[in-house]
FISE-267233 format. One record per atom (N, C-alpha, C, O): residue number from 0; residue in one letter; atom name; x negated, y negated, z negated. Coordinates in steps of 0.05 Angstrom, whole numbers, plus 5000, padded with zeros to 4 digits. Layout:
<pts>
pt i: NUM; aa: A; at: CA; xx: X; yy: Y; zz: Z
...
</pts>
This chain:
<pts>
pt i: 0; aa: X; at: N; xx: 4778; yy: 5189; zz: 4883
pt i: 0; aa: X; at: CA; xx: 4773; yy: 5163; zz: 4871
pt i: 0; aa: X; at: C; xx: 4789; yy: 5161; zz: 4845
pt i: 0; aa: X; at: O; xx: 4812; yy: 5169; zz: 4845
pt i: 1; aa: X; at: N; xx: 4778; yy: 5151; zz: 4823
pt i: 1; aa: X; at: CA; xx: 4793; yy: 5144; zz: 4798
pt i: 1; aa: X; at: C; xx: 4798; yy: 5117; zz: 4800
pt i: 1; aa: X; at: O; xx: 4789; yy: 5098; zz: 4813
pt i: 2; aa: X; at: N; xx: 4816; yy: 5118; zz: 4784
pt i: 2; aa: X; at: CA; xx: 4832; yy: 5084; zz: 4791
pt i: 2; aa: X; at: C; xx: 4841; yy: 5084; zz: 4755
pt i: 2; aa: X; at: O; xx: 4854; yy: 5101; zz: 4743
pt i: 3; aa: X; at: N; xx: 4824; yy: 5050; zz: 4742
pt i: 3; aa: X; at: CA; xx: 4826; yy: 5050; zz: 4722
pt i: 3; aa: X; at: C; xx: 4836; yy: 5013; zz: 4725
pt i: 3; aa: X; at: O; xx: 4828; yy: 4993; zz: 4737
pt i: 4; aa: X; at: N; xx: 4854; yy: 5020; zz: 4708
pt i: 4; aa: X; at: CA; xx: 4879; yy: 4997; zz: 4702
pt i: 4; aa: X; at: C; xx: 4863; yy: 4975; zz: 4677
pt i: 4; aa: X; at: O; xx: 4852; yy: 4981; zz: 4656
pt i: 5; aa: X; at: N; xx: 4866; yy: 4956; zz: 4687
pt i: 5; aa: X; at: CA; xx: 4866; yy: 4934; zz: 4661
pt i: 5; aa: X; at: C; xx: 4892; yy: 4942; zz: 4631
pt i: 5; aa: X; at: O; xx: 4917; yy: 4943; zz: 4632
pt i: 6; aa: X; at: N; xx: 4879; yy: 4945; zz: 4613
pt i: 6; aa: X; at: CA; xx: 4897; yy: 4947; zz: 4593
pt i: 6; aa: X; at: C; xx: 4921; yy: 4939; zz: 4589
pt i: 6; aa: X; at: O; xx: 4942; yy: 4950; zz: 4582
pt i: 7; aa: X; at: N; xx: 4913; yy: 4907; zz: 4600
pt i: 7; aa: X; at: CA; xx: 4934; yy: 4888; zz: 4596
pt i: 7; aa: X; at: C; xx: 4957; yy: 4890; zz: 4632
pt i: 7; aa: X; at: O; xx: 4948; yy: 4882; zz: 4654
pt i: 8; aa: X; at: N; xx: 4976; yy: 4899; zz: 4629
pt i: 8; aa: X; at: CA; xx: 4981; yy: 4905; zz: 4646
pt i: 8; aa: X; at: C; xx: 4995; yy: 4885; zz: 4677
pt i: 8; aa: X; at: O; xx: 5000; yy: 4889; zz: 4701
pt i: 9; aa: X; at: N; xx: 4998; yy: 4861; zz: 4654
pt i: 9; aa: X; at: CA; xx: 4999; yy: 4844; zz: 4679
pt i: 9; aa: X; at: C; xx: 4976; yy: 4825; zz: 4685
pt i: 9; aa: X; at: O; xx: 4978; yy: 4801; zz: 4682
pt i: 10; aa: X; at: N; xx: 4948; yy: 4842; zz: 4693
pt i: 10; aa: X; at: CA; xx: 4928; yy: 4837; zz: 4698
pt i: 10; aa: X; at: C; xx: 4920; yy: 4866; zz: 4722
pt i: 10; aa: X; at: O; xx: 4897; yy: 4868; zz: 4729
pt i: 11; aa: X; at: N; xx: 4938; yy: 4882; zz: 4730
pt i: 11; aa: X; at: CA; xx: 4938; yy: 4893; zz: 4743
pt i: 11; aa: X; at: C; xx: 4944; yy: 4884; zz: 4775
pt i: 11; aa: X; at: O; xx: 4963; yy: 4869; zz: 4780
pt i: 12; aa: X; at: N; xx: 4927; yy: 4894; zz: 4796
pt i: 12; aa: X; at: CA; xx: 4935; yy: 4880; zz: 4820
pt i: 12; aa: X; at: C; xx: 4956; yy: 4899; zz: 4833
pt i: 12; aa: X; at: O; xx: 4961; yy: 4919; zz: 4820
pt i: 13; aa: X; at: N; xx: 4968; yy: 4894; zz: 4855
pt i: 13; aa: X; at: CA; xx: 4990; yy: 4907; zz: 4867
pt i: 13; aa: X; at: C; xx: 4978; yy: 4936; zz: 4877
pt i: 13; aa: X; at: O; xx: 4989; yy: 4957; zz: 4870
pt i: 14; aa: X; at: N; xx: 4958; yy: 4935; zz: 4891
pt i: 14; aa: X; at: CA; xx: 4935; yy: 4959; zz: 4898
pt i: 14; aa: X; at: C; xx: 4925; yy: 4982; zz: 4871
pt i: 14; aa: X; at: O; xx: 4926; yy: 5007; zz: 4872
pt i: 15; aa: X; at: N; xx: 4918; yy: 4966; zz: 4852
pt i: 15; aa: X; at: CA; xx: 4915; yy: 4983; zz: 4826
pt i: 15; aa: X; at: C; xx: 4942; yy: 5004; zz: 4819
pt i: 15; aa: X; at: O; xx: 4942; yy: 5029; zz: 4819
pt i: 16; aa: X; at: N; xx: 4962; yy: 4986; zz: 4814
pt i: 16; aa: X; at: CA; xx: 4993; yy: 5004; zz: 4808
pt i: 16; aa: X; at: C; xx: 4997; yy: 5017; zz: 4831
pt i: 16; aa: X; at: O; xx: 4998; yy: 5041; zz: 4825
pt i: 17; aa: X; at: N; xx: 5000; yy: 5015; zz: 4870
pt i: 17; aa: X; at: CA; xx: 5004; yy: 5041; zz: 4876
pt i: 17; aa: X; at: C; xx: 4987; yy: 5057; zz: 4882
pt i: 17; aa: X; at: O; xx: 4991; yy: 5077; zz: 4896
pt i: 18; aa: X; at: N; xx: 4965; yy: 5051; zz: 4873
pt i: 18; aa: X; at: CA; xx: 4944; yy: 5073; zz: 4865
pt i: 18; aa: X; at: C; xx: 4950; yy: 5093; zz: 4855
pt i: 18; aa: X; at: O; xx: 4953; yy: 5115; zz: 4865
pt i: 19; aa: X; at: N; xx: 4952; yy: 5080; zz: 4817
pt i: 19; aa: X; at: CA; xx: 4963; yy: 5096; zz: 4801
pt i: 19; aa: X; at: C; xx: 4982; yy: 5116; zz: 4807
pt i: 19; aa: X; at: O; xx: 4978; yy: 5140; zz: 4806
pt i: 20; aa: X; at: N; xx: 5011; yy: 5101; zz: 4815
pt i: 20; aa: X; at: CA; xx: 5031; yy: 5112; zz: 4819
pt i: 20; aa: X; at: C; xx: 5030; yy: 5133; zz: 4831
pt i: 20; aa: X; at: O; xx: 5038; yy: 5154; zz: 4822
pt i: 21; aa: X; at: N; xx: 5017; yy: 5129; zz: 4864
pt i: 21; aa: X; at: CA; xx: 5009; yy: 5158; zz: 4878
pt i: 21; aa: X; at: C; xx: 4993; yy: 5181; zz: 4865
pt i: 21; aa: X; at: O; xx: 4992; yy: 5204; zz: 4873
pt i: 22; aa: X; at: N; xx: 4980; yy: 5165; zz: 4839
pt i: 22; aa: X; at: CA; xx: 4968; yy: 5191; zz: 4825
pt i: 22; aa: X; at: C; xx: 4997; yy: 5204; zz: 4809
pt i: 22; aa: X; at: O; xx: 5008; yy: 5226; zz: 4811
pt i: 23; aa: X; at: N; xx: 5001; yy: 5185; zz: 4796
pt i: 23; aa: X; at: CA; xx: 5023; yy: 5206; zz: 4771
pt i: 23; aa: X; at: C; xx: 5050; yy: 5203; zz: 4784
pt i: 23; aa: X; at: O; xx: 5068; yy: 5198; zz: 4768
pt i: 24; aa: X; at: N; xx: 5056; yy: 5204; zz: 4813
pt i: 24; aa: X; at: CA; xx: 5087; yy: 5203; zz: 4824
pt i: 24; aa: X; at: C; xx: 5090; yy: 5214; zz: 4854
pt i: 24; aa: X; at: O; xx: 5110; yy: 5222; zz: 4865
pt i: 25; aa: X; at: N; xx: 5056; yy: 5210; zz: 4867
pt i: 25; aa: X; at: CA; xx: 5056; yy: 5228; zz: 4890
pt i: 25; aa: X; at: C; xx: 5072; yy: 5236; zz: 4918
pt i: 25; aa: X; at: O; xx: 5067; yy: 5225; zz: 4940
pt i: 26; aa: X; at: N; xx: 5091; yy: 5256; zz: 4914
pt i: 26; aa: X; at: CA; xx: 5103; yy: 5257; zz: 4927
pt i: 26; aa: X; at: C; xx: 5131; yy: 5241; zz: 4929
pt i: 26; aa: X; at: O; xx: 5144; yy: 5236; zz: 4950
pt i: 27; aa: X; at: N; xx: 5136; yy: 5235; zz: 4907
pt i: 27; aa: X; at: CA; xx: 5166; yy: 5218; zz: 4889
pt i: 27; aa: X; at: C; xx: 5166; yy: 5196; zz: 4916
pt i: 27; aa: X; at: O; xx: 5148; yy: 5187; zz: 4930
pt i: 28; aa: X; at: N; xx: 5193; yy: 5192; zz: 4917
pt i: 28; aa: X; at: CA; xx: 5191; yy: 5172; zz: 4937
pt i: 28; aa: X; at: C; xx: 5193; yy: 5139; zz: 4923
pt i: 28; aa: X; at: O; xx: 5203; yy: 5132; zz: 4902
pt i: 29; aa: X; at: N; xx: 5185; yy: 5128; zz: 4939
pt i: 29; aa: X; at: CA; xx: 5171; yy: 5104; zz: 4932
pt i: 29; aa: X; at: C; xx: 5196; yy: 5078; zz: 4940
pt i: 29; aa: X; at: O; xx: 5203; yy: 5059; zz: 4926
pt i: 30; aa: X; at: N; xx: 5208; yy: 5086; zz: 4973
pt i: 30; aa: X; at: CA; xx: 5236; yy: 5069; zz: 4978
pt i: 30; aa: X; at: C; xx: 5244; yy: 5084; zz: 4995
pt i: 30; aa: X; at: O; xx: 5232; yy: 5098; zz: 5011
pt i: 31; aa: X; at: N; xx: 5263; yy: 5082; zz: 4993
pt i: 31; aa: X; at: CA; xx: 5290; yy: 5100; zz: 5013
pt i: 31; aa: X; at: C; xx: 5303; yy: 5068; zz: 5028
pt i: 31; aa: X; at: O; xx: 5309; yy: 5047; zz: 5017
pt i: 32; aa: X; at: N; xx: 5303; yy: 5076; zz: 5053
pt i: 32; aa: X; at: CA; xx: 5310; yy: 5063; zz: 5077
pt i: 32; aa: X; at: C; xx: 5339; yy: 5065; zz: 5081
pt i: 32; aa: X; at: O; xx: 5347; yy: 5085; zz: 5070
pt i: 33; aa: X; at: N; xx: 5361; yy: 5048; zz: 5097
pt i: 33; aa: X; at: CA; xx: 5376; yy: 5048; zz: 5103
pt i: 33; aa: X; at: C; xx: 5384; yy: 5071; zz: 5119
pt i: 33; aa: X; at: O; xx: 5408; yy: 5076; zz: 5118
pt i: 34; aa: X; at: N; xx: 5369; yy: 5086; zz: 5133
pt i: 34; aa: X; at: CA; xx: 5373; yy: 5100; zz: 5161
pt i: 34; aa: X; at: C; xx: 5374; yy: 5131; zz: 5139
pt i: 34; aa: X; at: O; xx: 5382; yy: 5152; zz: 5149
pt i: 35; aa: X; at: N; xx: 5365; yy: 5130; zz: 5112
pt i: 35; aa: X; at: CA; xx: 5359; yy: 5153; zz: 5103
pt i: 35; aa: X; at: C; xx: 5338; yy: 5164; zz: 5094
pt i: 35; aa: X; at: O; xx: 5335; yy: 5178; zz: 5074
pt i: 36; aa: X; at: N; xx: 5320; yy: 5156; zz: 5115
pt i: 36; aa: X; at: CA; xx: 5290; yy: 5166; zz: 5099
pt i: 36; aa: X; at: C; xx: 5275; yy: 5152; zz: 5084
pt i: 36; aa: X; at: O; xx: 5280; yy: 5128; zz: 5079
pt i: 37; aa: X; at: N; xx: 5259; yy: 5162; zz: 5076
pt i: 37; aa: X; at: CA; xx: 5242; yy: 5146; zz: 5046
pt i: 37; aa: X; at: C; xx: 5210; yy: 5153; zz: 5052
pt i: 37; aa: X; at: O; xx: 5202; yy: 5170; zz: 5069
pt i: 38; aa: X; at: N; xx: 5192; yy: 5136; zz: 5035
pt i: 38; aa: X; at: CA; xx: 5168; yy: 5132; zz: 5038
pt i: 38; aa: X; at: C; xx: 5153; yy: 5150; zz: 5015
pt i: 38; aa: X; at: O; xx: 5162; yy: 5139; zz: 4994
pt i: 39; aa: X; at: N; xx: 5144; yy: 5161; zz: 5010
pt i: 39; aa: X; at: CA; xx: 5128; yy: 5174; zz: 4979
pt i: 39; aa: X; at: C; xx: 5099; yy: 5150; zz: 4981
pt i: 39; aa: X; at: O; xx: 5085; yy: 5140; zz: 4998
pt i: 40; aa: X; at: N; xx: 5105; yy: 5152; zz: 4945
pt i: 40; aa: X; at: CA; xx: 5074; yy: 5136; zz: 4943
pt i: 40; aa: X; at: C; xx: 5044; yy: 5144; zz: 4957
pt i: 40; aa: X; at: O; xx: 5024; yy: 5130; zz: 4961
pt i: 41; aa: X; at: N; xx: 5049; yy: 5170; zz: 4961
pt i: 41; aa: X; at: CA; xx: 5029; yy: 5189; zz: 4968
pt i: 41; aa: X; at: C; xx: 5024; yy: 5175; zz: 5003
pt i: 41; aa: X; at: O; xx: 5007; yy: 5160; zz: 5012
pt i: 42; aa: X; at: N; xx: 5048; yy: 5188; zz: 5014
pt i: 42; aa: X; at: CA; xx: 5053; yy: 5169; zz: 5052
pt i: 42; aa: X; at: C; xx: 5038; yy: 5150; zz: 5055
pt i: 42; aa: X; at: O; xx: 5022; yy: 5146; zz: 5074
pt i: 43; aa: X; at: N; xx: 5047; yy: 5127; zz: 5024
pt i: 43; aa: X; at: CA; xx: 5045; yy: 5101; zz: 5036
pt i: 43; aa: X; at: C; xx: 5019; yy: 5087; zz: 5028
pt i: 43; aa: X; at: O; xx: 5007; yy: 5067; zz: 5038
pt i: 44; aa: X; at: N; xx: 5012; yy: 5102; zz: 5008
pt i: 44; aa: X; at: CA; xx: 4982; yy: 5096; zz: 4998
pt i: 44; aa: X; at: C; xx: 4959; yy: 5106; zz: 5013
pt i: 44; aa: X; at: O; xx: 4938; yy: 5093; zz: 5015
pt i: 45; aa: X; at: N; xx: 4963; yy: 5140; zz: 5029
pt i: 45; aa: X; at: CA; xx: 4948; yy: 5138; zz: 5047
pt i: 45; aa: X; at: C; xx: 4949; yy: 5120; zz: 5079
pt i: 45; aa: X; at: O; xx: 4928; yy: 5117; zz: 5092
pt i: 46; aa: X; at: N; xx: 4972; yy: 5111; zz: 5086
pt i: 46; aa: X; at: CA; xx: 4972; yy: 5105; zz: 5108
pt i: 46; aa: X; at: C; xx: 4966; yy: 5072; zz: 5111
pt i: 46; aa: X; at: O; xx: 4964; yy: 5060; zz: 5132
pt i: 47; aa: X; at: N; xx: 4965; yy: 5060; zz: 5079
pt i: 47; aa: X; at: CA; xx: 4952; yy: 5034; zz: 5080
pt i: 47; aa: X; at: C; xx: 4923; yy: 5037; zz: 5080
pt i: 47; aa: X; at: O; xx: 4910; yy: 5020; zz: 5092
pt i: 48; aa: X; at: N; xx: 4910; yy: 5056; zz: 5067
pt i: 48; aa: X; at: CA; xx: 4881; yy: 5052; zz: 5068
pt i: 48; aa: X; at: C; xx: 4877; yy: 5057; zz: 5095
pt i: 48; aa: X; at: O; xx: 4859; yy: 5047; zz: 5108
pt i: 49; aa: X; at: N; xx: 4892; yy: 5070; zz: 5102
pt i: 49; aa: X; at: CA; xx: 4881; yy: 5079; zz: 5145
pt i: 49; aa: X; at: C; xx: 4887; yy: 5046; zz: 5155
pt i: 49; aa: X; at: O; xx: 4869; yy: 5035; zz: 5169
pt i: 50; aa: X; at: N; xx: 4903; yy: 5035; zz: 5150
pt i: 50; aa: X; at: CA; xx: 4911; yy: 5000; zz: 5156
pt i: 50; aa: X; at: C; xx: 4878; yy: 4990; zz: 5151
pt i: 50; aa: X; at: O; xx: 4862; yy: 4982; zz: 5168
pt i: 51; aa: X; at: N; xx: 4877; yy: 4991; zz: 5137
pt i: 51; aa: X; at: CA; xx: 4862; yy: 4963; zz: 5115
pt i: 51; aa: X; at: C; xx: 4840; yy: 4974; zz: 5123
pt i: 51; aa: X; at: O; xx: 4824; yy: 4956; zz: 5130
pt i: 52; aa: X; at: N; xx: 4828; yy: 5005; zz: 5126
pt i: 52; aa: X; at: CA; xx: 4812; yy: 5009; zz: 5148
pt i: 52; aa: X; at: C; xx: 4799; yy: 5001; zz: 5176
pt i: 52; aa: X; at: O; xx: 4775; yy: 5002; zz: 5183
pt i: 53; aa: X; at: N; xx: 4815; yy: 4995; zz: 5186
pt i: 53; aa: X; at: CA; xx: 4828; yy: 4991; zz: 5220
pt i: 53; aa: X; at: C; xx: 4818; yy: 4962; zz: 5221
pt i: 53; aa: X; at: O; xx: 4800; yy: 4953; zz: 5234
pt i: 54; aa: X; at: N; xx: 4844; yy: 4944; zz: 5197
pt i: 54; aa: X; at: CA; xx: 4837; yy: 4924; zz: 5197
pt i: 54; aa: X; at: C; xx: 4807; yy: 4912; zz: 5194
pt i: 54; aa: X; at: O; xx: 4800; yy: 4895; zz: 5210
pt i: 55; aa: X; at: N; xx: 4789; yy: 4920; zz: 5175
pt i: 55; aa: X; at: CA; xx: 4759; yy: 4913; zz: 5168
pt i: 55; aa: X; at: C; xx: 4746; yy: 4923; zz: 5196
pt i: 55; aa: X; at: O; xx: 4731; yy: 4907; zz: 5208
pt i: 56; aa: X; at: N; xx: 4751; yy: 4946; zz: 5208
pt i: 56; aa: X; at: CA; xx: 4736; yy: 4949; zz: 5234
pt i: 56; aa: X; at: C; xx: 4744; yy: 4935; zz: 5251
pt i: 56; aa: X; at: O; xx: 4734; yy: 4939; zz: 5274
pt i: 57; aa: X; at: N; xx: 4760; yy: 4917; zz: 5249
pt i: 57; aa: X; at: CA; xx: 4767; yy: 4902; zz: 5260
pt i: 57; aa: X; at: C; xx: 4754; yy: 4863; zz: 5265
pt i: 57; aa: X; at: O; xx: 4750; yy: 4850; zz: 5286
pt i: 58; aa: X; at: N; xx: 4751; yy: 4858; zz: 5241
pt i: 58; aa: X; at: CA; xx: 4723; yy: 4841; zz: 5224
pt i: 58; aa: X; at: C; xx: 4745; yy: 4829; zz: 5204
pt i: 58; aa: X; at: O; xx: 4739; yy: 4806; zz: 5197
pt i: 59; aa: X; at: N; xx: 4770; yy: 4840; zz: 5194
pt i: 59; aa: X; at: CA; xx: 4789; yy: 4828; zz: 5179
pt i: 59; aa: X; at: C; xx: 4773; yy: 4833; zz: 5155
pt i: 59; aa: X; at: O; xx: 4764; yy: 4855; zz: 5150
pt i: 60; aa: X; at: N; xx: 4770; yy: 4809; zz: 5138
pt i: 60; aa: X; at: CA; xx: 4762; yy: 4809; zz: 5108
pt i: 60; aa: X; at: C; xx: 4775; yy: 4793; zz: 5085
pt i: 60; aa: X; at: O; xx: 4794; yy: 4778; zz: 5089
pt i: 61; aa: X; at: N; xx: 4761; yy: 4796; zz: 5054
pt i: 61; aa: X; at: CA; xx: 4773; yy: 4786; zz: 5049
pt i: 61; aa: X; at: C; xx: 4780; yy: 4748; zz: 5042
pt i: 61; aa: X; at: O; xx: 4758; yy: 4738; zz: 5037
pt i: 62; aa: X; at: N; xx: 4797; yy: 4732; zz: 5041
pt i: 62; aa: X; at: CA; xx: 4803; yy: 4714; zz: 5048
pt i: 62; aa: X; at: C; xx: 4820; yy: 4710; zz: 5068
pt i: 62; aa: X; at: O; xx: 4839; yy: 4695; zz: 5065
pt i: 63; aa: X; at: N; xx: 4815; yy: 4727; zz: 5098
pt i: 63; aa: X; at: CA; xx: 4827; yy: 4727; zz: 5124
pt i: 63; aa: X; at: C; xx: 4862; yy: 4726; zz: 5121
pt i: 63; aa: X; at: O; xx: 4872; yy: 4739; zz: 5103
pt i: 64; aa: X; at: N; xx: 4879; yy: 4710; zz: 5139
pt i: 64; aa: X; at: CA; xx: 4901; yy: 4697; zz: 5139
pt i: 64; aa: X; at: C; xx: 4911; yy: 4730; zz: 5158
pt i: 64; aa: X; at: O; xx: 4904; yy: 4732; zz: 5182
pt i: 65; aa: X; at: N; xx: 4922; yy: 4744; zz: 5150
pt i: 65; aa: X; at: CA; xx: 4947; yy: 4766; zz: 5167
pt i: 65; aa: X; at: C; xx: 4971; yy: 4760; zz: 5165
pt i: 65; aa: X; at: O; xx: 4987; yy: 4758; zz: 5146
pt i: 66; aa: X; at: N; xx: 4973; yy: 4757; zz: 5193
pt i: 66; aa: X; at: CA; xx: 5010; yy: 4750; zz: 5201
pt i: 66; aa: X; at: C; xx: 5031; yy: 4777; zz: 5203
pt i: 66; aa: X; at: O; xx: 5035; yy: 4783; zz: 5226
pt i: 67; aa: X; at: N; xx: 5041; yy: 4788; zz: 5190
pt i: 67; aa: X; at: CA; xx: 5064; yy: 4815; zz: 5192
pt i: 67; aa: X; at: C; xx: 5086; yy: 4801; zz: 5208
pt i: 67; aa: X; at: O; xx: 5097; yy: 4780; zz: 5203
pt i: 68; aa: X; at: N; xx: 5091; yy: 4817; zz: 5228
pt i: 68; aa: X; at: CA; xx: 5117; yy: 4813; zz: 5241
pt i: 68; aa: X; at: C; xx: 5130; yy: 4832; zz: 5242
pt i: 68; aa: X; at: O; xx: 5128; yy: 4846; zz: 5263
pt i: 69; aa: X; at: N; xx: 5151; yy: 4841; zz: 5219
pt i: 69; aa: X; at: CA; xx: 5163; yy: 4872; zz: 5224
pt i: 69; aa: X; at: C; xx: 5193; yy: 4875; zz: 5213
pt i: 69; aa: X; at: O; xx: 5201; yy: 4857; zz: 5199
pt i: 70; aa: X; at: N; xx: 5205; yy: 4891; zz: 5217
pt i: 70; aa: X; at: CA; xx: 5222; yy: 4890; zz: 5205
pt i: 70; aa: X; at: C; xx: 5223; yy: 4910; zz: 5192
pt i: 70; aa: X; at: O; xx: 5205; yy: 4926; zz: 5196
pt i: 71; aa: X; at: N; xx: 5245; yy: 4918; zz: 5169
pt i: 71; aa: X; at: CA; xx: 5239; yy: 4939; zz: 5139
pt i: 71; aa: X; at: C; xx: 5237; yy: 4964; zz: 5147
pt i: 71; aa: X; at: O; xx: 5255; yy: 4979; zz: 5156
pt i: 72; aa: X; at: N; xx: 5210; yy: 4968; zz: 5144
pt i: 72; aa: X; at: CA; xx: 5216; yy: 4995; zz: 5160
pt i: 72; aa: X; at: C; xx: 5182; yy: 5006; zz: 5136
pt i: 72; aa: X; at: O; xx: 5169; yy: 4995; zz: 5119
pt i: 73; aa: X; at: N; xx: 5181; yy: 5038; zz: 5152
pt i: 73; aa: X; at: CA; xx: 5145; yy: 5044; zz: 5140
pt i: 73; aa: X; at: C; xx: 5123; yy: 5027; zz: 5154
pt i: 73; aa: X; at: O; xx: 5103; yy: 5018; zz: 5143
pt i: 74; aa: X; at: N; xx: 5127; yy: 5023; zz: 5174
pt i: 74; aa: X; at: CA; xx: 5109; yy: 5009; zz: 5193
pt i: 74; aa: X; at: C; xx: 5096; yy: 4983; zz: 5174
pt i: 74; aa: X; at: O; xx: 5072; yy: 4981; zz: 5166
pt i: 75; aa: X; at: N; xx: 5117; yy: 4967; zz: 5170
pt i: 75; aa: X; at: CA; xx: 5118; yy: 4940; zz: 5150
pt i: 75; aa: X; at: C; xx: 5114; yy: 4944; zz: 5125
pt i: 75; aa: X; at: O; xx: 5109; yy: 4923; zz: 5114
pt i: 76; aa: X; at: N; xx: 5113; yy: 4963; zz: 5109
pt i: 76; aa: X; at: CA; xx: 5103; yy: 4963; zz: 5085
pt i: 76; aa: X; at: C; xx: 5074; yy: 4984; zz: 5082
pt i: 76; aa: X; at: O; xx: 5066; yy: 4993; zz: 5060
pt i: 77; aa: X; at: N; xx: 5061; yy: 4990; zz: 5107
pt i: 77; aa: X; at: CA; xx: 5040; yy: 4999; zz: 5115
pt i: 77; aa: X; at: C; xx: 5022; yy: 4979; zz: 5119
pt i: 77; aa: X; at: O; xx: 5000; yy: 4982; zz: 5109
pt i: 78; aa: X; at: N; xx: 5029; yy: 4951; zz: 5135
pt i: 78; aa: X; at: CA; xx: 5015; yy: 4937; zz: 5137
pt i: 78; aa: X; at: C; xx: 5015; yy: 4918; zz: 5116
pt i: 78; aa: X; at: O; xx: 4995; yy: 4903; zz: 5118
pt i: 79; aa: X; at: N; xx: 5030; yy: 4911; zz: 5093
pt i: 79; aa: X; at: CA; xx: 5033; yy: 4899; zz: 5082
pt i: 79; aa: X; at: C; xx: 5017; yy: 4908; zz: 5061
pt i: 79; aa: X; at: O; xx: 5003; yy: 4891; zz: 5049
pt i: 80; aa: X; at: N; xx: 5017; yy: 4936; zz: 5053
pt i: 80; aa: X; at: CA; xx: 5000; yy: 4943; zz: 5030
pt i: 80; aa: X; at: C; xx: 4965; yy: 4946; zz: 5040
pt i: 80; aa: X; at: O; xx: 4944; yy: 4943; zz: 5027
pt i: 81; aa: X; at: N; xx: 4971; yy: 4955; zz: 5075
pt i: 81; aa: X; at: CA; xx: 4936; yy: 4955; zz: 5083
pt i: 81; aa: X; at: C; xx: 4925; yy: 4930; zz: 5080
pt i: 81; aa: X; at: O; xx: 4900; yy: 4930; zz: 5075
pt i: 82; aa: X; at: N; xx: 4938; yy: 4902; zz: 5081
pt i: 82; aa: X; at: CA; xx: 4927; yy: 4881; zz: 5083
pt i: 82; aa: X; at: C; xx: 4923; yy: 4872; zz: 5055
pt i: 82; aa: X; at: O; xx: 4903; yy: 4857; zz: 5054
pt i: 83; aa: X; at: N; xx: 4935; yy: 4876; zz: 5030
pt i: 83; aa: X; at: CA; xx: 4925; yy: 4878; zz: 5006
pt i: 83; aa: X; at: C; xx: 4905; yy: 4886; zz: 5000
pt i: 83; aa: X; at: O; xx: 4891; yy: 4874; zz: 4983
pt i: 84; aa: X; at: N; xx: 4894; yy: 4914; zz: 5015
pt i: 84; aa: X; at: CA; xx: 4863; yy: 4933; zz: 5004
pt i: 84; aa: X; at: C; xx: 4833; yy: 4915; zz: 5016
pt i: 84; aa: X; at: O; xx: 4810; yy: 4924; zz: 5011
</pts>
């Protein structure tokens, strides 16, 4: 998939930039956790489209109200970015 950015860059949505980012940063990690480990844009960008997946087979669309109950972890910023897509 190519992923092309609005020029103007705060016309970019949250989904567009870690798009990008997973293109030109990949493996780079994205947040490092208290416990030590960290997320790569690459992790977290695939494991939200598997989200936001799940969710639409689900009949989640867009408009639909998603409640996150998590605490800081990958789990929570998995669902948080799948429910963006």
């Amino acid at each position: 998939m190519r992923v092309i950015l609005e020029e103007d860059p705060s016309r970019w949505t949250l989904v567009e930039a870690l798009r990008l980012q997973n293109q030109r940063r990949g493996a780079a990690a994205f947040v490092a956790f208290d416990d030590g480990s960290t997320c790569s844009f690459a992790a977290l960008d695939n494991a939200s489209d598997a989200c936001a997946t799940g969710l639409q087979r689900l009949g989640v669309g867009p408009g639909d109200r998603v409640v996150i109950v998590a605490e800081n972890s990958f789990t929570f910023l998995t669902a948080f970015w799948g429910v963006q897509k």
